[in-house]
N, C-alpha and C positions, 0 to 999 in steps of 0.2 A: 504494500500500500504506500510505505512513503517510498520506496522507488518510483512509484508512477507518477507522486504529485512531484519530486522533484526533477522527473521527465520536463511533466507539466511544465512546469516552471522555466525551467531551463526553455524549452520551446516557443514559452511565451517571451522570453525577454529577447532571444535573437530575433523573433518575429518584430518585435517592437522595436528594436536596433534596426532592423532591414526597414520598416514601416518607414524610420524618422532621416532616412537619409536627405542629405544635402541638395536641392536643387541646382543643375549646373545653369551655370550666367549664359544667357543668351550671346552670341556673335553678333556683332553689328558689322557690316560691309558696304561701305559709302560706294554707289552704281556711277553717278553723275549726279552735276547740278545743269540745269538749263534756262535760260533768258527767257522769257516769254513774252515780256511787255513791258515800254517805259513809258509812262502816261503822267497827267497830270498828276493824279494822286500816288504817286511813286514807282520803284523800278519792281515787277514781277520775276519772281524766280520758281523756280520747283525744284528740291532736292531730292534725287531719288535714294530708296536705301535698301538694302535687304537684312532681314535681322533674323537669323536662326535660332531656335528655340530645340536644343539637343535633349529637353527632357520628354516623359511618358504622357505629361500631361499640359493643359495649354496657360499660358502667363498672360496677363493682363498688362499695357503697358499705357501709361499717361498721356504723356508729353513728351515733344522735341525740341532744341534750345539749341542754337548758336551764333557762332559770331566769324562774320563773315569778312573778309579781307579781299580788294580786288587789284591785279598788278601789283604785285608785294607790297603796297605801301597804302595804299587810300581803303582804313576802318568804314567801313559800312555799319558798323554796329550790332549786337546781337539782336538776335530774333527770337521770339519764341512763339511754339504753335502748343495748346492745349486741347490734345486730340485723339481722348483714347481708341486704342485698337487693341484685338486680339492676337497674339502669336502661337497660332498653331502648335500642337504638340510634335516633334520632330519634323517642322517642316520650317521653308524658306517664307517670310510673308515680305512683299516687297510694298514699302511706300513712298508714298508720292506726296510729299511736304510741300504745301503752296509757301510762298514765301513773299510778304512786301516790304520793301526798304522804304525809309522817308523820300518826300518830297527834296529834299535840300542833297540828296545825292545825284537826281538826275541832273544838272549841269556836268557835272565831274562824269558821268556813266555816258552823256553822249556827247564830250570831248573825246570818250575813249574808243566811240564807234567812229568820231571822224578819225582817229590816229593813221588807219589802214593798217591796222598788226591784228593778231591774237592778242586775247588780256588771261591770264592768269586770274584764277580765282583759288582762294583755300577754305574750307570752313571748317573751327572747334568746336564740336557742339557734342551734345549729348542725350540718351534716350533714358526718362526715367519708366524704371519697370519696376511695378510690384500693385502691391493695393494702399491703404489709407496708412492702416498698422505700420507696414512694412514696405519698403520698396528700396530702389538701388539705381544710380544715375551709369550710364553704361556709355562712355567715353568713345568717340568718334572723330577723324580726320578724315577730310574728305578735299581733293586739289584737281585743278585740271584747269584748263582752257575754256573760255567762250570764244571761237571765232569770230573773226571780222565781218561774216557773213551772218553769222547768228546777230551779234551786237545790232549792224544792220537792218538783217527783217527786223529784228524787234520795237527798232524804233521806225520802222517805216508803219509797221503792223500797229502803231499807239498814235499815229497820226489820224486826225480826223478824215471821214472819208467823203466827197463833195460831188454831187450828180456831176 
């Protein structure tokens, strides 16, 4: 008899040891960012991201936040979007962060579409994941290029359009 309860026992605590293991951190993987529009009311971006979720079950995540630098030198500012989504349990979820910069960068932003170059873009930002209780800001660099051509349409595409 006390063989079996200390079976018991014994089977109950590794049970509960396996039960309380650690969720692994999601990956985050910056895709692109892209130009969309420079209009009166500020310059339009979209960040794309893919954020993987390696455990059994699926994570709740809040918000996206960064701060964006364009041509290694001209702050644009940070940005934040407050926009919960779900992360699939062992899957890839890709999002698509709309993103608007103030009005007082578009001089500077189409200076840089007349330059004729590509412009560098970098952004530090971060995903927070979790619930109310509990959560964890999950660190992200994200760099690349807008072309001369994208800079372009974008501002062609934020001009008024007249029969």
């Amino acid at each position: 008899m006390k063989l079996a309860r200390f079976f018991t026992a014994t089977l109950l605590v590794g049970l509960s040891l396996v039960a309380c293991k650690r969720p692994k951190p999601p990956t985050l993987t910056p895709e692109k960012g892209e130009l969309t529009a420079i209009g009166p009311d500020g310059i339009h971006l979209t960040l794309h991201l893919g954020v993987e979720n390696p455990n059994g079950f699926d994570l709740s995540a809040r918000s996206v936040a960064g701060r964006v630098l364009l041509d290694g030198k001209h702050d644009m500012g940070t940005v934040a979007v407050s926009q919960p989504f779900r992360l699939a349990a062992g899957q890839v979820t890709h999002l698509s962060v709309p993103v608007t910069l103030g009005l007082e960068d578009v001089p500077m932003v189409l200076a840089l579409a007349a330059s004729n170059r590509d412009i560098s873009y970098d952004v530090d930002g971060s995903v927070n994941v979790g619930g109310d209780s509990l959560n964890v800001n999950l660190p992200f660099h994200l760099s690349g290029q807008l072309t001369h051509e994208q800079l372009v349409r974008a501002t062609v595409n934020s001009l008024p359009r007249f029969p």
